[in-house]
C-alpha positions in Angstrom: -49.4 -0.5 -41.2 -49.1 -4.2 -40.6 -45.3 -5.8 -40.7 -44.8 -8.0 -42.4 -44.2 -11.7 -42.3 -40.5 -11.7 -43.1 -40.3 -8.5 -40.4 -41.7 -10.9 -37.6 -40.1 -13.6 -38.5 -36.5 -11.8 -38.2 -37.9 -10.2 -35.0 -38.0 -13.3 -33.5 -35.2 -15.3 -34.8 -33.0 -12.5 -32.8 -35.0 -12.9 -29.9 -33.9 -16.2 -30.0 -30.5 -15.6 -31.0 -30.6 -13.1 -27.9 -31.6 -15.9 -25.7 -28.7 -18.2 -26.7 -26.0 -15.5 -26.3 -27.1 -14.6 -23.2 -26.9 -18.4 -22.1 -23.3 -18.7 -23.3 -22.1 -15.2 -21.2 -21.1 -16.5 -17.8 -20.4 -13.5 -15.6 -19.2 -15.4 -12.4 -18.1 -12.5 -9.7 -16.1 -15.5 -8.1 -14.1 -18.3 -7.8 -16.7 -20.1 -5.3 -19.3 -19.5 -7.8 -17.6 -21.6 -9.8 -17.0 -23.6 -7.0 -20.9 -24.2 -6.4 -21.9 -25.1 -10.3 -19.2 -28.2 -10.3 -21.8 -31.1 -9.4 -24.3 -30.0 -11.2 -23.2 -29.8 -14.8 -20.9 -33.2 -13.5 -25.0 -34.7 -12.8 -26.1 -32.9 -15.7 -23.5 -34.8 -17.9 -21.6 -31.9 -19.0 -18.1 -32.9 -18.3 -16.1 -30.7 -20.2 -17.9 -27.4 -18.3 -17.9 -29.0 -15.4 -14.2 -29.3 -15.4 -13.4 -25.8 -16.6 -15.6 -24.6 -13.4 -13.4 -26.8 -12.0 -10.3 -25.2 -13.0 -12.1 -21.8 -12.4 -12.6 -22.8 -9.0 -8.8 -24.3 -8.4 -7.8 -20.8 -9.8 -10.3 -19.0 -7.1 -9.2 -20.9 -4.1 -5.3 -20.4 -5.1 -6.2 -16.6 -4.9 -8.1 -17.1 -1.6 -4.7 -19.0 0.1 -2.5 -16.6 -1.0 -4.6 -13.7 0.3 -4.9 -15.3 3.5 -0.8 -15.7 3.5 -0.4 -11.8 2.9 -2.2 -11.2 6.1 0.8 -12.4 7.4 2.7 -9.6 5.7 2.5 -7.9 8.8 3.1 -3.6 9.0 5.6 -4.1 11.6 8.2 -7.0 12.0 10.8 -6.5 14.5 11.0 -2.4 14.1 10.6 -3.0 10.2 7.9 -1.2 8.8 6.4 -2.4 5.8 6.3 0.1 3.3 4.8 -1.5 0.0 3.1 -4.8 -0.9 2.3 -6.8 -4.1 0.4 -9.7 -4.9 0.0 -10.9 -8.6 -0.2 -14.5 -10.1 1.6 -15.3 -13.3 3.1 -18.0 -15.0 1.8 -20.8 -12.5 3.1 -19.1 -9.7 1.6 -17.3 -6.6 3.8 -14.2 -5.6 4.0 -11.9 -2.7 6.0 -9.0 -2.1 6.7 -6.8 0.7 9.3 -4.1 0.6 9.9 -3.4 4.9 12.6 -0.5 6.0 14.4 0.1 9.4 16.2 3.0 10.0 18.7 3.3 6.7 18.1 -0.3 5.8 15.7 -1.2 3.3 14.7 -5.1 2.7 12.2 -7.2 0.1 10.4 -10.5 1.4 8.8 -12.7 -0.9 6.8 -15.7 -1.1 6.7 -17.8 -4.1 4.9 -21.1 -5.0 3.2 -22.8 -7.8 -0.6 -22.6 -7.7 -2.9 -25.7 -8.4 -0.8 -27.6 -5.9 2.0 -27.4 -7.7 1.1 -28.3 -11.3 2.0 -27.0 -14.2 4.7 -24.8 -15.5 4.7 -23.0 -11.9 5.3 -26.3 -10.2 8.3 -27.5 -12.7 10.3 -24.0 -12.6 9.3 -24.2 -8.6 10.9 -27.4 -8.6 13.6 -26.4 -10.3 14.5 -23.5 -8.4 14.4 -25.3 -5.2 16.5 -28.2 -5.9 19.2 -24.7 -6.5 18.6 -23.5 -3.5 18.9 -26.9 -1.6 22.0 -27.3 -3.7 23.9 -24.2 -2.6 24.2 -21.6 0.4 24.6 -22.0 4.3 22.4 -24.5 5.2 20.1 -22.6 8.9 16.7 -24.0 10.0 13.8 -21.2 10.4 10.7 -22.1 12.3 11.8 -25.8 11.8 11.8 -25.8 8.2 14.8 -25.6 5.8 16.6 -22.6 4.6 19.7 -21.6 2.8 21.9 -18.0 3.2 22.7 -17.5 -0.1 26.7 -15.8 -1.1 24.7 -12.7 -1.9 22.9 -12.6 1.2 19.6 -14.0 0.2 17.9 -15.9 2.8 15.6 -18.5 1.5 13.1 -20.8 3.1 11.6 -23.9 1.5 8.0 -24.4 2.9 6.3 -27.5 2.9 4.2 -27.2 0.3 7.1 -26.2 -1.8 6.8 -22.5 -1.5 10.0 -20.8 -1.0 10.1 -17.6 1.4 13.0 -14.9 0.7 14.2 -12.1 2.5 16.9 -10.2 0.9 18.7 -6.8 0.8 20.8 -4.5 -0.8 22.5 -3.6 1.9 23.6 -7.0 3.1 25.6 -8.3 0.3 27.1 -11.9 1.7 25.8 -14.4 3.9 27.7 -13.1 7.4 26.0 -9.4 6.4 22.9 -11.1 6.1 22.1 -12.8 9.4 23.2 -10.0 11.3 21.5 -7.7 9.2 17.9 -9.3 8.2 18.8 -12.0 11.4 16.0 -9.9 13.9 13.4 -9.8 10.6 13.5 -13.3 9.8 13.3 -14.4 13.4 10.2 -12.2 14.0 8.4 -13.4 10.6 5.7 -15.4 11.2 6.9 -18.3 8.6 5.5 -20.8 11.3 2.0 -19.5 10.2 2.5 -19.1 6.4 3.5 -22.4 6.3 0.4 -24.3 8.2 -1.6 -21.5 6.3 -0.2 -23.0 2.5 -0.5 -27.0 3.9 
């Protein structure tokens, strides 16, 4: 039995409209694939797909920095042994979370900051929150850089490419309570290399 024309003909019109879905599906495993196909759809004068890869790849390297930061999330600090850790990205911001405990004492550090260099709703609510923290609290240095001890005992460190650092616990409810409590954990946290790691 021979098909007919109208058969072949619809055969190959979805072939074809195989072909062109299968164009459009980008399955990139990574930001630095995305990274690699920049220049040439910017030579191939495709502007607007060149700057979403672009964006894509902005969006992989924030991901890559603030991996490379939680490596700094060390298991021990001082005698405080990390017991959890969380890294998530929302709302423009970068975010990591470690939850440490000595002896009865339990305490949270985390690192916040806007991705894409600050842009963005991440980098105005950043901003925001940081010209608080300047505003208010017992002004200490840590590793050279600026922090505040907060009346409820949060410690907060501004990093220079506007991240802020905090350490904080329930169990050390004012400022005085703070430093002698969290005082050995801060000290001992390599915030020296978080912040070269973020420049």
């Amino acid at each position: 039995m021979k098909p007919s024309r109208y058969g072949v003909l619809a055969g190959i019109l979805a072939a074809g409209a195989w072909h062109v879905a299968q164009a459009q599906l980008d399955v990139s495993a990574s930001g630095a694939d995305a990274c690699a196909q920049i220049d040439g759809l910017r030579k191939a004068g495709n502007l607007a797909e060149a700057r979403n890869k672009a964006q894509e790849c902005l969006e992989g390297l924030d991901q890559e920095v603030n991996g490379a930061a939680g490596k700094y999330f060390l298991q021990d600090v001082a005698g405080w042994k990390r017991t959890g850790m969380d890294q998530n990205q929302a709302l423009g911001f970068n975010n990591i979370s470690a939850t440490y405990e000595k002896g009865d004492h339990t305490a949270t550090v985390s690192l916040t900051g806007g991705s894409g260099g600050g842009g963005g709703l991440g980098g105005v609510l950043g901003g925001i929150a940081r010209l608080g923290i300047k505003a208010s609290g017992k002004k200490v240095k840590v590793a050279g850089l600026p922090a505040s001890v907060q009346a409820d005992g949060n410690i907060t460190v501004t990093l220079e490419d506007g991240s802020f650092l905090t350490f904080m616990s329930p169990d050390f409810r004012d400022a005085d309570a703070a430093l002698a409590g969290l005082g050995d954990l801060v000290n001992a946290f390599p915030v020296g290399e978080i912040n070269k790691k973020l420049k």
